[in-house]
TORROMAR-530904 format. One record per residue: residue in one letter; x, y, z of N, C-alpha, C in turn. Coordinates in steps of 0.1 Angstrom, whole numbers, plus 5000, padded with zeros to 4 digits. Each point is the difference from the previous one (the first is absolute). Last residue first. Layout:
AXYZXYZXYZ ...
END
This chain:
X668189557439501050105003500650104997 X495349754988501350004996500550115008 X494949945012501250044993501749965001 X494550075024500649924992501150054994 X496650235022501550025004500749904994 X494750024993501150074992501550005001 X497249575021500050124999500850114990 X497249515001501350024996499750174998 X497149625028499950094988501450105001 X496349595025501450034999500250084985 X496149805041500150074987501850015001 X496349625026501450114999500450034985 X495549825039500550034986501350044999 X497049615035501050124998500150064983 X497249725047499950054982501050115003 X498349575031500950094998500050044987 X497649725040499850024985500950145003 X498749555036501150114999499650054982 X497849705046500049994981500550134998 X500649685045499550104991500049964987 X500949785052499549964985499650144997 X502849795046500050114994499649944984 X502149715030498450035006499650114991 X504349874981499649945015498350034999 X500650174961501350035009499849945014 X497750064945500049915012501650025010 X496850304955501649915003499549925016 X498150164946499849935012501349955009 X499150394959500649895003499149965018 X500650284951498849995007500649855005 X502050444970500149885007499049985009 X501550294958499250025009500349895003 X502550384967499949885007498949985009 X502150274955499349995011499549885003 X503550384967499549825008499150035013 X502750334954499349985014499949915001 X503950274978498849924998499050015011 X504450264966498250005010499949894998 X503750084977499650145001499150005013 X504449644986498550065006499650144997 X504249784973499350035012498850045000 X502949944960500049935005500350005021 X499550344958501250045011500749855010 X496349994961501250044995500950005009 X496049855013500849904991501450074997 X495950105038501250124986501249914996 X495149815032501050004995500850074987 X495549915036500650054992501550024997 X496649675024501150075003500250074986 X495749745033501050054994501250054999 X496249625030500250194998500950014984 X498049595046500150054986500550135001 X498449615028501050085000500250044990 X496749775040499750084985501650085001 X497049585028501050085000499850094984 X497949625046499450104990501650134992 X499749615037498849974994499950084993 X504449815023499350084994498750004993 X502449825043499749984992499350134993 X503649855044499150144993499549914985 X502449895051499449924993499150104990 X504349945040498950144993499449944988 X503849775018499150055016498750144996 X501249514971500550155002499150005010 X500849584986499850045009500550135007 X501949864957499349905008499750065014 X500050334956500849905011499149905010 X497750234956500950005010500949895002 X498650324955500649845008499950015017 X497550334958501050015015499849865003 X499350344952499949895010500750025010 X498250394961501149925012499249875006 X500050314953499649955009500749875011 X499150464952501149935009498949925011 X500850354958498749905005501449935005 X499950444967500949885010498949965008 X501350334951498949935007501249895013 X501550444967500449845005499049985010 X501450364957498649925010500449865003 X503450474977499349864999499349985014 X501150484974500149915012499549874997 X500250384971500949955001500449965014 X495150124983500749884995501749964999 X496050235036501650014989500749934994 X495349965012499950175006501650024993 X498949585004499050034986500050145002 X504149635004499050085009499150074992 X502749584977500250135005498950045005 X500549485004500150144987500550105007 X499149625029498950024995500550104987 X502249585024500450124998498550014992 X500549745049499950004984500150154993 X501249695048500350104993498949964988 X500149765047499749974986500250194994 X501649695048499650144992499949954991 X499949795050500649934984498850144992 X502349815054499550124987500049934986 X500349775058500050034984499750084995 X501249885054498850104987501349974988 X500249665046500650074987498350094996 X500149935050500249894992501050094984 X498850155051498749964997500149874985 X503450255037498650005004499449904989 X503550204979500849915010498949945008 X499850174950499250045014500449935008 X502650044950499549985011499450015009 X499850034946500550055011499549945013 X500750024938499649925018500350105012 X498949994939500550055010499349955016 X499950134938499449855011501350015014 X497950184946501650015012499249975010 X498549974944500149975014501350075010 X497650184950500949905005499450045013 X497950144950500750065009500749865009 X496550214959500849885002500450045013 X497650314972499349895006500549895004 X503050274969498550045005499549905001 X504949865001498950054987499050075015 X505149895011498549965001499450084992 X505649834998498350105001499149975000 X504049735023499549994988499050174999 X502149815042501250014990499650054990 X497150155042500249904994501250004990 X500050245045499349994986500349914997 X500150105054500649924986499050024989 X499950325046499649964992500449904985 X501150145056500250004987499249924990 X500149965050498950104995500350044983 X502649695027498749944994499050154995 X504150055022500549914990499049964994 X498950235040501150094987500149924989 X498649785037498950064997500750084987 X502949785022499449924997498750074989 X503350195028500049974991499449974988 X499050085047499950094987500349974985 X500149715033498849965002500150184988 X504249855021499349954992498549994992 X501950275036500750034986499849894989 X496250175036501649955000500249994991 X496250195013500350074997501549924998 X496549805021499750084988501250004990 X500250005049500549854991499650024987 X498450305031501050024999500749924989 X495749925021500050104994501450034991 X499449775045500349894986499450094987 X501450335043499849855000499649914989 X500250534991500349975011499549835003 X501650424958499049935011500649935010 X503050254975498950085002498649955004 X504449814996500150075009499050105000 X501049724964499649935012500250065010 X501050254964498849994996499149905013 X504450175002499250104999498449985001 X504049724990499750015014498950064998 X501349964960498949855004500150065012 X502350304979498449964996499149945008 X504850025003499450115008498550024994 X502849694979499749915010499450125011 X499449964946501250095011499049885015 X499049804953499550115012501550015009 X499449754947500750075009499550075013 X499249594956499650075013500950095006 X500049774950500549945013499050145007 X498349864959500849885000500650065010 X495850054975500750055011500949915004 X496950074957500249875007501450095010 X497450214959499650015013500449905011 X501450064956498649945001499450025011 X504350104985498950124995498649924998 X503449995044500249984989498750074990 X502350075053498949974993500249974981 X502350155056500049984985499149884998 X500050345046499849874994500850054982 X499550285056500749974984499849844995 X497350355041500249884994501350014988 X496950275048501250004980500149895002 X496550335031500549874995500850004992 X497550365025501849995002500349824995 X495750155015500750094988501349984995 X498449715033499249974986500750094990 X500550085046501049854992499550024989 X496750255026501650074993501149934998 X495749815009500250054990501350134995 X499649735038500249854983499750104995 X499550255044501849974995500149904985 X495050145017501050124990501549955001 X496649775017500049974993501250104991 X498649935049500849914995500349984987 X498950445016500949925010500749884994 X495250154992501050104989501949905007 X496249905022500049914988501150074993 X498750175042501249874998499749954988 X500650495005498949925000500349904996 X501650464985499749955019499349914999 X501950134952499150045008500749955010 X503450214972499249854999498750025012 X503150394974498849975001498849865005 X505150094989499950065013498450015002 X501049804958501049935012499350035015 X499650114949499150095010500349875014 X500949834954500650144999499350075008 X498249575001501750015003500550144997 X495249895016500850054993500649985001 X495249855023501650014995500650054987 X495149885037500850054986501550035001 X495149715025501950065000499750084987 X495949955036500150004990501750024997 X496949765043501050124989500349994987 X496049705018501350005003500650164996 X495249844997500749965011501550015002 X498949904951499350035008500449955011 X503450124971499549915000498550015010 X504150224963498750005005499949885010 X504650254973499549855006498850055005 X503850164965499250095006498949835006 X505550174979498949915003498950055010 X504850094963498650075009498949895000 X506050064985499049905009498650105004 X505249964968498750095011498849945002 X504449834974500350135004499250105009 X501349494984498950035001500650145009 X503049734963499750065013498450055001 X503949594972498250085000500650095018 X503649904958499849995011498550085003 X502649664958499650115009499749995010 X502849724958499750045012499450155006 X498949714953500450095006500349995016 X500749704948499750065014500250105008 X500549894950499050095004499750005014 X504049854974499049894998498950045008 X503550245002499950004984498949914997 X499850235051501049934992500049994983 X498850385039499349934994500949904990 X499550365052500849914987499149934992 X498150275036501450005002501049934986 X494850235011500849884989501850045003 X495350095031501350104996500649874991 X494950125022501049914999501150114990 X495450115033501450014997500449854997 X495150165021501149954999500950014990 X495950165035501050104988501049865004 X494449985016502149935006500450074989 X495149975035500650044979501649985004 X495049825025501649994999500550074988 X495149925028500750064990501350035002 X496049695025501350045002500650054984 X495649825036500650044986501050075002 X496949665031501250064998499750044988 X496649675037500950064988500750094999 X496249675026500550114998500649954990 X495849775028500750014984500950135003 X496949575029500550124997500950064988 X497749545013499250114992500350165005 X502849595001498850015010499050084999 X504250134973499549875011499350015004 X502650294958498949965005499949825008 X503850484974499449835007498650065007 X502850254962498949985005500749845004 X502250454967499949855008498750015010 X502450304955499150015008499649815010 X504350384973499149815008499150065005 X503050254960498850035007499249865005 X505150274978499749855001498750035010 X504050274965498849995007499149895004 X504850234974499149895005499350005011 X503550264961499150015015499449915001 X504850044974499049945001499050075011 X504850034967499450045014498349984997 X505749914981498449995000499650035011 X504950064974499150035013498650014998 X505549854973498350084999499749955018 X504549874984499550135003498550045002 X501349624964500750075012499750145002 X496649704983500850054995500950045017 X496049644976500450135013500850044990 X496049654988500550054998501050125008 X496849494996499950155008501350024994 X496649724970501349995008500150175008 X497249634966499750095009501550005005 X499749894954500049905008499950105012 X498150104948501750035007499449855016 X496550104962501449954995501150025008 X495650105017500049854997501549984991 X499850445032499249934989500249885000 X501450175047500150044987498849934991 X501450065054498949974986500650034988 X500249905061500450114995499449904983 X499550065058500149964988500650034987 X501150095052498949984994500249954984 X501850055055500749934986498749984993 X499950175044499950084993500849964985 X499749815053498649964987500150084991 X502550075041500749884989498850004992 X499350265031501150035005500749944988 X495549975008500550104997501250004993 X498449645031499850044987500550064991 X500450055041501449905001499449984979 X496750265027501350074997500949914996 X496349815011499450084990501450075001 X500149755035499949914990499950114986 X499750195040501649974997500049884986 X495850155019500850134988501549934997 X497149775027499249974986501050144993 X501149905044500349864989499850074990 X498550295031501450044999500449884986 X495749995024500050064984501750044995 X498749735037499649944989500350094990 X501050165041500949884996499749954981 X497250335024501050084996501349894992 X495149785001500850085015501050074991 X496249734977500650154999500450055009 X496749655019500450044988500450144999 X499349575037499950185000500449994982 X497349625029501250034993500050154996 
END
C-alpha cells in the first residue's frame, strides 16, 4: 500500500479546510451572575487569524510516512443587522489563505492567496492550490441568536461552484450545499440558558455523517473556570471533548478508534461578549480497514485563534 499519495494528502487538507471554513463559532463567558451570551452590534467588523498545525502519520506493514501542514487563514465577519431580541445576521469571509505542506519524498507545496501569480510547478501544487484559492474566497451569511443557536444558512451559489470545482471526482461532494450547511449550523456554539458558577459548565453534543464509514458523534463538556490568571478581564473556558463512531452496516471503510485527546481553551472579553483566544488540540489514533488495505492512521492537530487589532466598529 502506498502511503501519503498527493490524492491522500489532497482529502486530508480538503477535510482540514471544509473545517476551517465553518469551525470558528467559539465560546463565549460571563460571571456566575449574568447568563453567557454572544454579543454584536450593527456594523462592526471582527477579524480573526487562525492558525492550524496537522501533523499525520500512516503506518502498514511496517512502513510509516506522513505530512505537516501549517495553515493560517485571516477571517472577517461583518454584523449586518442586529434585531431587538439580540439576533445577529452576519456574513463570515475567509479573506487569505497560507499553507505550507512537507511530506517526505515528496515536493514540498506552499501557497498564498495573496501571491496568486506565485503558485508552484508541480502536480501536487496543480491539484491543491485551486481548494485553496476557493477557500480564500469563502462567504457565508447566517443569523444567529444570543446563545449561539444559528438559525438560517446562506452560501452564494458562486461559492459552492467555486468550491466543487476546485477538486476533482467524489472529493467534490464535500463540498455540497447541503453537507455545508450542515457543518455551519453545528459548528455554533449553544450556551446554556442559566449562569454557570465557577467550576460548573454544560454539554453540546453533535453528529455527523461519514457516507463510507458510519455516524461520528461529538460530545463537548465546557466548564467555566473564573477569570484568566495573566487577565483577569478575560474568562476561562476549559473544554474536553470526545468522539464516537457508529458504523454503518457494512461500511466500505471500517475505522475504529483506539486512542483520542481533545481538549484546549478559550479566553473570553465578557464585556464586548467575544473571543479573545483560544486553543484546542486534537490527536486521533485510529485503525482503518479498506478492502485489503489495513493501517493505523494518528493525526495531531493544534489550532490557535486570536482576535486581531483591525477589529473595529465601523
Amino acid at each position: 500500500m502506498t502511503l501519503a499519495t498527493p490524492k491522500t494528502l489532497a482529502r486530508r487538507l480538503a477535510l482540514a479546510a471544509s473545517a476551517l471554513a465553518v469551525g470558528l463559532a467559539p465560546a463565549a463567558a460571563d460571571g456566575a451572575d449574568a447568563p453567557l451570551r454572544w454579543k454584536f452590534q450593527k456594523g462592526e467588523t471582527i477579524r480573526y487569524a487562525l492558525v492550524q498545525k496537522t501533523d499525520s502519520k500512516m503506518s502498514a506493514g511496517g512502513n510509516e510516512r506522513g505530512s505537516t501542514v501549517d495553515q493560517r487563514s485571516d477571517i472577517r465577519w461583518v454584523v449586518q443587522d442586529v434585531s431587538p431580541e439580540g439576533v445577529a445576521t452576519m456574513t463570515q469571509v475567509i479573506e487569505r489563505v497560507r499553507v505550507k505542506m512537507e511530506a517526505p519524498g515528496q515536493p514540498g507545496f506552499e501557497y498564498d492567496s495573496d501571491a496568486k501569480d506565485k503558485v508552484q510547478d508541480s502536480p501536487v501544487a496543480k491539484m491543491l492550490a485551486p481548494m485553496f484559492q476557493a477557500l480564500a474566497g469563502f462567504e457565508c451569511t447566517l443569523t444567529m441568536d444570543p446563545r449561539g443557536r444559528i438559525q438560517s444558512v446562506k452560501i452564494p451559489e458562486k461559492t459552492l461552484e467555486s468550491l466543487r470545482g476546485s477538486l476533482k471526482g467524489p472529493l467534490s461532494e464535500m463540498f455540497s450545499e447541503e453537507s455545508m450547511k450542515k457543518m455551519i449550523t453545528q459548528s455554533g456554539l449553544v450556551l446554556p440558558e442559566e449562569p454557570v458558577e465557577k467550576g460548573k459548565g454544560w454539554t453540546e453534543e453533535s453528529s455527523t455523517e461519514a457516507p463510507q464509514v458510519g455516524t461520528i458523534k461529538t460530545e463537548k463538556k465546557y466548564t467555566y473556570e473564573g477569570p484568566d490568571a495573566k487577565d483577569p478581564n478575560l474568562a476561562r473556558i476549559a473544554l474536553d471533548a470526545e468522539m464516537t463512531l457508529q458504523s454503518k452496516e457494512n461500511p466500505e471503510v471500517k475505522v475504529s478508534i483506539k486512542e483520542q485527546k481533545n481538549a484546549g481553551f478559550f479566553l473570553f472579553d465578557s464585556a464586548k461578549g467575544r473571543i479573545a483566544e483560544s486553543h484546542i488540540e486534537v490527536k486521533m489514533v485510529q485503525d482503518v480497514a479498506a478492502g485489503p488495505a489495513n493501517f493505523e492512521q494518528t493525526v495531531g492537530n493544534t489550532m490557535d485563534m486570536v482576535l486581531t487589532p483591525e477589529s473595529a466598529a465601523k
